[in-house]
VOTORDO-609600 format. One line per 3 residues: number of its first residue (from 1); their letters; for each residue x, y, z of N, C-alpha, C. Coordinates in Angstrom, 3 decimals, decimal comma. Layout:
// residues N
NUM	a	X:Y:Z:X:Y:Z:X:Y:Z | ...
This chain:
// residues 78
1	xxx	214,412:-106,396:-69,139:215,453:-106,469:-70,142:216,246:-107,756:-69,906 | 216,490:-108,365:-71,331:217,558:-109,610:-70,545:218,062:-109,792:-72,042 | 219,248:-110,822:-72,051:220,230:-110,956:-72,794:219,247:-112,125:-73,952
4	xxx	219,356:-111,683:-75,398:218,625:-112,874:-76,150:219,624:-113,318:-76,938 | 221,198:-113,071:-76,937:222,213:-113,533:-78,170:223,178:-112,790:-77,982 | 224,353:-113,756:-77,997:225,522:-112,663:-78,299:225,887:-112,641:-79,972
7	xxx	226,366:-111,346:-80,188:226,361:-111,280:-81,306:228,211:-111,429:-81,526 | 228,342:-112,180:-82,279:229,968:-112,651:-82,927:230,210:-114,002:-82,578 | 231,211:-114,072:-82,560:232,182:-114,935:-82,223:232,257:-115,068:-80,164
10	xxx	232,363:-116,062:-79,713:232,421:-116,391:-78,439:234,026:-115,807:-77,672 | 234,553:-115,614:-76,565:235,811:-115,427:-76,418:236,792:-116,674:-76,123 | 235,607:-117,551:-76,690:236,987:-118,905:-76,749:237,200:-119,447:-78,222
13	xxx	236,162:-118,692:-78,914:236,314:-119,024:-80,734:237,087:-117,516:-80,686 | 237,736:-116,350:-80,056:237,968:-115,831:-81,022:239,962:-116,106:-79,722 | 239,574:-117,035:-79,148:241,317:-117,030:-78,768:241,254:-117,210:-77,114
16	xxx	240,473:-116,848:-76,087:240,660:-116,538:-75,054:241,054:-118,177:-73,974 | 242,151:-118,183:-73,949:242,511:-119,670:-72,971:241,462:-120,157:-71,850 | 240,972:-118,998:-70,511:240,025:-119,398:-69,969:238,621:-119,614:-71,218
19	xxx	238,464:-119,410:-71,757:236,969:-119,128:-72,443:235,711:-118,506:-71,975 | 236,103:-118,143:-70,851:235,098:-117,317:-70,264:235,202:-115,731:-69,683 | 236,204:-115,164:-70,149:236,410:-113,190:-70,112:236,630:-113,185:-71,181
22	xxx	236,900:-111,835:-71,635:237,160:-111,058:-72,697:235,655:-109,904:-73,141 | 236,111:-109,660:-73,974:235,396:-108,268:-74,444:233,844:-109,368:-74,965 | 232,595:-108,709:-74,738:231,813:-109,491:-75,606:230,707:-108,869:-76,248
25	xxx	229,665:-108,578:-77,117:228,416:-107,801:-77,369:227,658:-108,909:-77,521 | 226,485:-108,416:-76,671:225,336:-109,169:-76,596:223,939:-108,120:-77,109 | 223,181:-108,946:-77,986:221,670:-108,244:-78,165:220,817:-108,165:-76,792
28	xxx	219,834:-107,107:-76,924:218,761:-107,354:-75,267:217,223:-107,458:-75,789 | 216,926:-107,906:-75,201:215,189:-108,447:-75,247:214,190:-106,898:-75,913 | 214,677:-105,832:-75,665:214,134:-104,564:-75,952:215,002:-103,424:-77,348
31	xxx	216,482:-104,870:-78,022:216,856:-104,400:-79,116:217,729:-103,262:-79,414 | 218,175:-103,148:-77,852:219,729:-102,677:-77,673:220,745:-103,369:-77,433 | 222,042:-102,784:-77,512:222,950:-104,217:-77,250:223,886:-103,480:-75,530
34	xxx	224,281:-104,306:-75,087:225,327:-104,528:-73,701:226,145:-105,010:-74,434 | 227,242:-104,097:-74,094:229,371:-105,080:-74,339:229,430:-104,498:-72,889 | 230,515:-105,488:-72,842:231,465:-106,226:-72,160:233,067:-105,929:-72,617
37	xxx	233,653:-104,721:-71,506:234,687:-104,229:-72,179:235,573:-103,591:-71,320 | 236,930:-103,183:-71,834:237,688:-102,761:-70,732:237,115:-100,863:-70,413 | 236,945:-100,662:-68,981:235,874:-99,406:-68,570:237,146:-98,357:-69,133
40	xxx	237,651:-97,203:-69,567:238,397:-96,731:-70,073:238,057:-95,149:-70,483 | 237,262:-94,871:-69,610:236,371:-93,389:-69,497:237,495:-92,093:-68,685 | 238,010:-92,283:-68,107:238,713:-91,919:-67,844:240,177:-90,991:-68,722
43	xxx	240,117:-92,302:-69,623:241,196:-92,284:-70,195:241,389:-91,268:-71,471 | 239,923:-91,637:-71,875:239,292:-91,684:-73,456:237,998:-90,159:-73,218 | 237,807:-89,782:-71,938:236,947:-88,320:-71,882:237,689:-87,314:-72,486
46	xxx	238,466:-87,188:-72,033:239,015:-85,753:-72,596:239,736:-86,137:-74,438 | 239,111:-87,041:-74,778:239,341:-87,356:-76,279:238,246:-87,296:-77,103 | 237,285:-87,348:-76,843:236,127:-87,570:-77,531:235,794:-85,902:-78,270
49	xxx	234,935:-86,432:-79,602:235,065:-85,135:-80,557:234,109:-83,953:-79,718 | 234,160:-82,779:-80,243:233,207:-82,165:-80,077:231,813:-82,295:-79,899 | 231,724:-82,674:-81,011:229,706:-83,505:-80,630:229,403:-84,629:-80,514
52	xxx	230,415:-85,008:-79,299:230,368:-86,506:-78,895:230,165:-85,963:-77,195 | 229,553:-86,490:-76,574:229,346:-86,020:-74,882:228,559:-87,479:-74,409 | 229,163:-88,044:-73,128:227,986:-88,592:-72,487:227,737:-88,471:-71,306
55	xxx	226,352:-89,028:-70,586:225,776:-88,426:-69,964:226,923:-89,196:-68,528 | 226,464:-88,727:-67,325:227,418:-89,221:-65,691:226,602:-90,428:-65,784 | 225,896:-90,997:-66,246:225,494:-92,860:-65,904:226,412:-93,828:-67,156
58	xxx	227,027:-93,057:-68,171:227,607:-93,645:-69,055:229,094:-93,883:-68,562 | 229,753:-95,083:-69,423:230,926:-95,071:-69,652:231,419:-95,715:-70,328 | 232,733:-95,207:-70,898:233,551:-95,500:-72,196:234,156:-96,812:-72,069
61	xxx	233,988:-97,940:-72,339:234,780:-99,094:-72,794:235,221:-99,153:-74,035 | 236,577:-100,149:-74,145:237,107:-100,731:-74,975:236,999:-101,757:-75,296 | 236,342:-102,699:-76,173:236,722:-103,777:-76,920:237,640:-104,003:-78,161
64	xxx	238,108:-105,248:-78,191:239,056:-105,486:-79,082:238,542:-105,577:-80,819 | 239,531:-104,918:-81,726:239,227:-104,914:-83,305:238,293:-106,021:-83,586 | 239,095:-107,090:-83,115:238,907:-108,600:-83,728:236,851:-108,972:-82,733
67	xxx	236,741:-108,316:-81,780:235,363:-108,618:-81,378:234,303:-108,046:-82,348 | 234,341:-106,631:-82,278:233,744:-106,132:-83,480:233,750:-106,536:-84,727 | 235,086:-106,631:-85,548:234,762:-107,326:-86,854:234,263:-108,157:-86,718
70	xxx	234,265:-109,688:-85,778:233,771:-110,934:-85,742:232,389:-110,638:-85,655 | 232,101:-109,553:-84,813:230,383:-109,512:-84,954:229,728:-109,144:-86,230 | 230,462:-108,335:-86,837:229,802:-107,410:-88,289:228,565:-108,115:-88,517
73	xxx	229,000:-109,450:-89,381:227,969:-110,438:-90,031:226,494:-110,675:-88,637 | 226,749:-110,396:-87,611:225,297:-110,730:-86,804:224,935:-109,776:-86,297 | 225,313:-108,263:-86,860:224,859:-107,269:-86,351:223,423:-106,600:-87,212
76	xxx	222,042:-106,949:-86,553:220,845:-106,813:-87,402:220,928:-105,508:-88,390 | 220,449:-105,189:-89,521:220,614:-104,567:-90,329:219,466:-103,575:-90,269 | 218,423:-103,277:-89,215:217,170:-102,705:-89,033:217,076:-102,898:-87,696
């Protein structure tokens, strides 16, 4: 598996002073995606709906509004 694209906007096109942290989504060679996000499982378990569950290797991050919308347009449609 390895990284072939991030999808959006970079975190220094969408504001970030270092240009190198922030929240990010990247596509993978096998056509899933990896973000890059604040870990927030903790926070956000005992919130999740009813038929929402994940498994003990998962966990809940946060990325920011503005990462997601910026990606919309490069998020494959199939």
């Amino acid at each position: 598996m390895k990284i072939v694209r991030r999808i959006g906007a970079s975190p220094r096109e969408r504001g970030s002073l270092a240009g190198d942290t922030c929240p990010d989504i990247f596509e993978l060679s096998d056509g899933n995606f990896a973000v890059i996000g604040t870990e927030a499982t903790a926070a956000l378990d005992s919130e999740l709906p009813h038929d929402a569950a994940r498994a003990a290797d998962e966990r809940i991050v946060v990325i920011s509004r503005e990462t997601l919308i910026r990606a919309r347009a490069d998020i494959p449609r199939t």
